[in-house]
Phi, psi and omega in degrees: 000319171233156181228122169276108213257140161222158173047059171272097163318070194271153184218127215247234117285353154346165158226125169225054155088200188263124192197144189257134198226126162217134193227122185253119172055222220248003190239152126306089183276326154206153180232105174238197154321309186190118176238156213242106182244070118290313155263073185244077185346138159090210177255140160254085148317068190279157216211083186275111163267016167035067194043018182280158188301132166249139191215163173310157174281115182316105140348007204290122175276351242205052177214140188290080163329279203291329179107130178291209175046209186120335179324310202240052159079179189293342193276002166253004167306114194307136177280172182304142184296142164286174159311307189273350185277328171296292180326302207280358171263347186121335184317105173252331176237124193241169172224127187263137147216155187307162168253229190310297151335070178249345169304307194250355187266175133155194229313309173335320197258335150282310175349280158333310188272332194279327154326283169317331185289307175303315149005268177313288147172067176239172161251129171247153167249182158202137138248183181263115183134170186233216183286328212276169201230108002291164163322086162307136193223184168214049186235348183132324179201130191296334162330289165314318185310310183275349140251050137226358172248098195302334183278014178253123165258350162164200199255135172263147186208144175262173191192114189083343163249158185303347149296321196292204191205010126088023171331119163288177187307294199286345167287314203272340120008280179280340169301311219281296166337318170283328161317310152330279179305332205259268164040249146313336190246009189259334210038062181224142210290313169075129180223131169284095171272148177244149145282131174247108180266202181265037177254002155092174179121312191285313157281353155300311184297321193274358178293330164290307196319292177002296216272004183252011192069035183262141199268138171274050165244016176261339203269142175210082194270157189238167170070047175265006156223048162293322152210169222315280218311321158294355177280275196321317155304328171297333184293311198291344155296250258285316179303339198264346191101026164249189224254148082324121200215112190244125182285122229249318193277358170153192133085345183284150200274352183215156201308176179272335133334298149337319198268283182340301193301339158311293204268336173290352192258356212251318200127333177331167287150120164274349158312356193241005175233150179200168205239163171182140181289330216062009205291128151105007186257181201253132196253129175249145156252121164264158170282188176300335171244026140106343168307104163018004217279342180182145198242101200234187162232136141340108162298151167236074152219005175324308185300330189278320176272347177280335177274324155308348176262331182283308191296295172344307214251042157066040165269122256231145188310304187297317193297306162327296198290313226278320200277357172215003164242290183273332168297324169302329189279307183294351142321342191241337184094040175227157185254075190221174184085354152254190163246111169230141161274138193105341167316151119008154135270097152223137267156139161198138178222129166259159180265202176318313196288357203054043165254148194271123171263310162208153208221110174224127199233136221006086159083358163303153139271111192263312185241127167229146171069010186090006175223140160024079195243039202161113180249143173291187181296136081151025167304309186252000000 
């Protein structure tokens, strides 16, 4: 029933020094100085880190739950993400969302995996909707979606690629509205994520909206440094007081460190930046004549090498660390991403190197010495 974590270097992501972490069932009950469990009702399960770093359990908002792609036909459809495949990045809390796929996939069916993920013992999210314009959904309206399926925090949209469905102000108007409304009556943040492609456009549009009274803290656009110009408009968002949300997993016009180092040097406020892989979406490779040749899924442990690549090049740990825990959470309007007491047990220790050593997610122990020690259903 309880696990006593001792000699923790914690970082909440805060650092707040050497603390002893105890945790009953699914909760963080206390993190103090020295806890003692001899007066602990019951069985104690003590966990000596010998100072090694302890931190929230990894935030990803970005990940295809279902499997992404579908581009180069069925047979190129991502298969569903594992349990262990998160865990074992550090991952405890995801948020699933749809790609491309929006026809033969849907919601109904992340619906389903994020559930199952909760099951298992993960904390899961969703939204509802794909690239396309209107929203597939699956109560009918995404509004409905969003007060009445309690894991949907809001709508996915694609905006500006050559995939999309090119809405106009007054269709993404009654969208945002409806996020808005849902939202509200959800007692939830309600957020439109977008996908952002390179075809320019997309933030003159929400700018419009903006400006039309709609809040920018409803806008949660992601893949915002793909190419120069949308980067540079995304810092200039993140300057007005929206989220910057940097892909951890590619694909970016300048290396991915390069783009942080970019936007902290610009002024952004580092609470307003976070990070997410796209992990579990379809990476394709072409030949010389745009043909095909082979196919991977995205890794999802992108965000655990990027805080370690970021810490490398002198990006200072907490600020590193914030961009994949508590700024995601608080960006989506959820209360995750820290070591709080009343909190989750979602968790991660790292070792010197910042390599994930153990992963324990609401009060599990999932990963030890860095590999598997608790498989989801049809793992092993």
């Amino acid at each position: 029933m309880f696990k006593l974590i001792k000699n923790a270097n914690v970082w909440s992501p805060a650092p707040l020094g050497k603390k002893d972490i105890l945790i009953c069932g699914e909760k963080i009950v206390a993190i103090e100085d020295n806890l003692d469990d001899l007066r602990l009702p019951g069985t104690v399960e003590v966990i000596d880190v010998e100072g090694a770093t302890v931190t929230p359990g990894f935030f990803d908002q970005h990940v295809h739950l279902t499997g992404g792609g579908g581009e180069g036909g069925p047979a190129t459809r991502v298969p569903p993400v594992m349990p262990s495949q998160l865990l074992k990045a550090g991952v405890t809390t995801v948020c699933g969302v749809m790609g491309t796929e929006g026809t033969t996939k849907f919601p109904e069916e992340l619906y389903a995996k994020v559930m199952g993920l909760r099951q298992e013992g993960l904390t899961a999210y969703m939204h509802t909707g794909s690239y396309q314009y209107p929203s597939p959904t699956i109560t009918g309206n995404p509004r409905k979606d969003i007060i009445t399926i309690e894991p949907c925090l809001g709508v996915k949209l694609a905006l500006a690629d050559h995939r999309c469905s090119f809405p106009n102000d007054d269709e993404m108007l009654k969208l945002v509205a409806d996020v808005r409304m849902g939202g509200m009556l959800a007692g939830k943040k309600g957020v439109l994520h977008v996908h952002l492609g390179d075809f320019g456009g997309a933030y003159e549009q929400f700018e419009r909206l903006i400006a039309r009274g709609l809040a920018r803290h409803h806008f949660s656009p992601t893949h915002t440094g793909r190419e120069p110009k949308l980067f540079e408009q995304a810092i200039e968002f993140a300057k007005k007081g929206g989220v910057i949300d940097i892909t951890s997993g590619g694909g970016n016009v300048y290396p991915y460190v390069e783009c942080v180092e970019r936007v902290l040097k610009a002024g952004v406020d580092r609470k307003l930046i976070t990070t997410s892989s796209d992990g579990n979406g379809s990476m394709p490779k072409f030949d010389a004549n745009g043909v095909m040749v082979a196919i991977v899924a995205a890794p999802v442990n992108a965000n655990h090498l990027a805080l370690k690549d970021m810490v490398a090049n002198g990006i200072d740990f907490e600020t590193a660390l914030m961009m994949t825990t508590s700024n995601v959470a608080d960006s989506l309007g959820v209360k995750e991403g820290r070591l709080a007491v009343g909190g989750n047990a979602n968790l991660c220790v790292l070792t010197d190197k910042l390599d994930v050593d153990t992963v324990i997610a609401r009060g599990v122990v999932w990963v030890k010495g860095g590999e598997s020690v608790k498989l989801g259903n049809f793992e092993a």
